[in-house]
Phi, psi and omega in degrees: 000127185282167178247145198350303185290336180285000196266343195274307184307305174327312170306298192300340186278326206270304187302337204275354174261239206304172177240105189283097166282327189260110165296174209289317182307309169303330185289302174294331167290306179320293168292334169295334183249353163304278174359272205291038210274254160262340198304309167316333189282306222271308197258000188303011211231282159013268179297344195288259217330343185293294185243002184112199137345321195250030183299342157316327165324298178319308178289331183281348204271291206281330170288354163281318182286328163278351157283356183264351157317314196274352172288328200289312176317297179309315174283009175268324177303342189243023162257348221198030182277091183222114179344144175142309162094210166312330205282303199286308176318325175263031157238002221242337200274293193252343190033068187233132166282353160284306184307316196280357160288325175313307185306311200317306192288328175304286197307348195235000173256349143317283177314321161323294192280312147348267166317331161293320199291321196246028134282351172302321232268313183296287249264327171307304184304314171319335180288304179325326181253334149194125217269352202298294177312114186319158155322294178272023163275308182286347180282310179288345191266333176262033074018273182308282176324330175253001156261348143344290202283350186254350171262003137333283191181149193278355176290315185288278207339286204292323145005276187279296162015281165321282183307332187260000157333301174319293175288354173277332171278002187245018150254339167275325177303202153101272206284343161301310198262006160277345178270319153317328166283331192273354194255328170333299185294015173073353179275031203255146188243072164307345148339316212275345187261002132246050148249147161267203185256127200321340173245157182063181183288127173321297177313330183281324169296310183300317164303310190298310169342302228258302198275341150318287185331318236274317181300324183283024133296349182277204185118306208244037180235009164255351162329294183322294187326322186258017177330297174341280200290344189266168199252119171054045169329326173285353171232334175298317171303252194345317174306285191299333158267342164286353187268316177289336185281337182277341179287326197283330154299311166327293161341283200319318199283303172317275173009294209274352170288294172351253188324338178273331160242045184225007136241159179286122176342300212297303172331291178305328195283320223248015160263141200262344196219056228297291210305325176329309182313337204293298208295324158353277181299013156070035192255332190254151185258103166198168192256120226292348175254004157241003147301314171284324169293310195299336204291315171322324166279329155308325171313314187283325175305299178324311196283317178334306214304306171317312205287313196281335162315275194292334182296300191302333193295314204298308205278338159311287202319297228283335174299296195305320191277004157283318171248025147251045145064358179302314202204181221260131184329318178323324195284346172297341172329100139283156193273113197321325176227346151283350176047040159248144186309072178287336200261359186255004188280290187335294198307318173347282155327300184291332198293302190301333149331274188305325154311312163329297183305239005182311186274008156290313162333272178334298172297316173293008177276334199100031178310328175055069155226122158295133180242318159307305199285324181292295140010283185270332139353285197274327168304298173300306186309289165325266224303303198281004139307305171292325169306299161294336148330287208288318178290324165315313202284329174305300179303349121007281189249014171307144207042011170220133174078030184253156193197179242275341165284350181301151182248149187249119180281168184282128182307310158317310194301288218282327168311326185274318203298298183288013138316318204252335211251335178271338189284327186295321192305314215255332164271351185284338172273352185275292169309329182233038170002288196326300207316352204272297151328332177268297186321330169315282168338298213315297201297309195306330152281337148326273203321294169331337215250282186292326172309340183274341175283319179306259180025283174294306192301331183298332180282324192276013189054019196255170185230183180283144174253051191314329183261019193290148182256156183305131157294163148233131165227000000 
């Protein structure tokens, strides 16, 4: 157990970097919109079709397993507040350099399919407003377009980022005060909000839920990333992340009441743009078609928000693991006037492309894929590797490096969390196999990746280099 003084040195070491600025307020907000992100514009349809009337069940049920993920997050952050995230925990837990690249490449190969689901998840909405243009035409051009604005600058990226926060919680307002109206007017059927779906168990329909449900919940494991920069992490994080993650369930569930009951199950399962039909059914007095129109381009904000998120992430990871010698030096490149990872964008791009092709190929073959859902499939399946990782390295590391700020998560909660994260884990692989297969691809560009780094340093006689300098072209 370290002792005050070492933890204060410790602090002191941690301030000679990044420079910490961002306060506990700023911090809860910072995770209400990590959170609070796109995934509801994009899978609700999804989750209705899974489990029913009561899908809501499904959201309250994975936003609880991720908050008690996000305890485990805390107390790593205020043993370790140093940027780096899962990685450093399962490296700090196990010290193995093969686990922790996995996690690292799990994490940036998430973040791949994240983006693919929900430029799938925009190209939808979009249709709505015109339907002319293929589908993977518009999925490579808002691709394109956000990766534009993150090699412009990571100052605009967060810029816009920031404004479309805005317009994205005033798309969920929208449909929370069309769900006040309709239950004012006395038509709302609450019967509805407990049936399942007629066939099979309710609890296994709740789970196929849950583990749909489970992407828009992630999100708050890029908190942890900014541990560095923030102010008096040890009594500020646990607040800001646990607070935030419980207003944004709140949202989610109230949302997911909203729609069920002001649509028919059968509508929300069988819609490309679920929440919209709310704006559909005409309830709020204004006129539904330029209702529908506008909600629709929020959704497409919302998803931007989201997308552009996972756009700026890819090419940092790849920046980073470039200059610990991981993966071939090039991705350390910055662009001479703009300072952006450009050759780590760049690659970005084709990965994500090339999923777009290929589950596009795939559906038009007859393939019978959902290219959102399969998409987000493999995003859960990674974080929810990582996600027991991390409650495993707490219990792990219990008793070392603790000192009079650690916040201690509840012990029973994280045994029941990583319960839930393996149960979720083991049907989303039990219901979707294939799905095992896209992941594959994902790590095999890691791996390929980093092997192309042996390779070289090996032909060049060099070792890892720490003191190696940022290249610029």
């Amino acid at each position: 157990m370290t002792t005050t003084t070492d933890h204060r040195a410790e602090l002191d070491e941690s301030d000679s970097g990044l420079k910490r600025t961002i306060t506990g307020r700023q911090l809860f907000f910072y995770t209400l919109g990590d959170v609070l992100g796109s995934g509801i514009y994009v899978l609700i349809g999804l989750v209705a079709a899974a489990v029913g009337g009561a899908f809501w069940i499904a959201f309250a049920v994975g936003i609880t397993i991720a908050a008690i993920t996000g305890s485990a997050y805390a107390e790593l952050v205020t043993k370790y507040p140093r940027a780096a995230g899962a990685s450093l925990y399962v490296n700090k837990a196990f010290g193995s350099r093969a686990l922790t690249f996995l996690v690292t490449v799990s994490f940036l190969s998430a973040s791949f399919a994240a983006a693919g689901s929900l430029a799938s998840g925009f190209a939808q909405y979009f249709a709505e407003l015109w339907a002319a243009p293929p589908a993977l035409l518009v999925m490579l051009l808002f691709v394109a377009a956000l990766s534009v604005i993150n090699f412009i600058g990571i100052t605009e990226s967060v810029v816009v980022n920031m404004l479309m926060a805005f317009v994205e919680i005033a798309g969920l307002g929208i449909i929370l005060v069309a769900g006040v109206w309709y239950v004012v007017q006395g038509d709302a059927d609450f019967g509805t909000l407990v049936e399942f779906k007629t066939t099979g168990n309710p609890a296994l329909a709740v789970l196929a839920g849950v583990a749909l449900s489970f992407f828009a919940m992630t999100g708050f494991e890029n908190t942890a990333n900014v541990a560095e920069e923030t102010v008096d992490p040890h009594r500020s994080f646990p607040r800001a992340l646990l607070g935030g993650m419980v207003v944004a369930g709140l949202v989610y569930v109230l949302v997911s009441v909203t729609a069920a009951l002001t649509v028919p199950t059968d509508t929300l399962a069988g819609s490309d743009a679920a929440l919209l039909e709310v704006i559909k059914e005409g309830i709020l007095p204004v006129p539904v078609g330029f209702m529908s129109d506008l909600f629709a381009v929020i959704a497409m904000i919302a998803i931007t928000n989201t997308t552009l998120v996972a756009v700026v992430t890819q090419p940092r990871i790849l920046y980073g693991m470039a200059n610990e010698d991981v993966v071939p030096s090039a991705f350390n490149k910055l662009h001479e006037g703009r300072r952006s990872p450009w050759v780590g964008l760049v690659f970005s791009g084709i990965v994500v492309a090339a999923l777009l092709v290929v589950g596009t190929l795939l559906t038009e073959a007859g393939a019978g894929l959902d290219l959102v859902a399969r998409l987000a499939t493999v995003t859960v399946l990674f974080l929810l590797f990582i996600y027991a990782l991390v409650i495993v390295s707490v219990l792990k590391l219990r008793g070392h490096d603790e000192h009079e700020g650690t916040f201690r998560a509840n012990t029973p909660l994280l045994l029941l969390g990583l319960l839930g994260n393996l149960a979720i884990l083991a049907w989303s692989v039990y219901d979707d196999p294939t799905s095992l297969l896209w992941c594959a691809g994902l790590v095999a560009v890691g791996v390929v990746l980093f092997l192309v780094e042996l390779v070289l340093r090996r032909r060049d006689g060099s070792g890892s280099s720490p003191d190696a300098e940022v290249q610029i072209v």
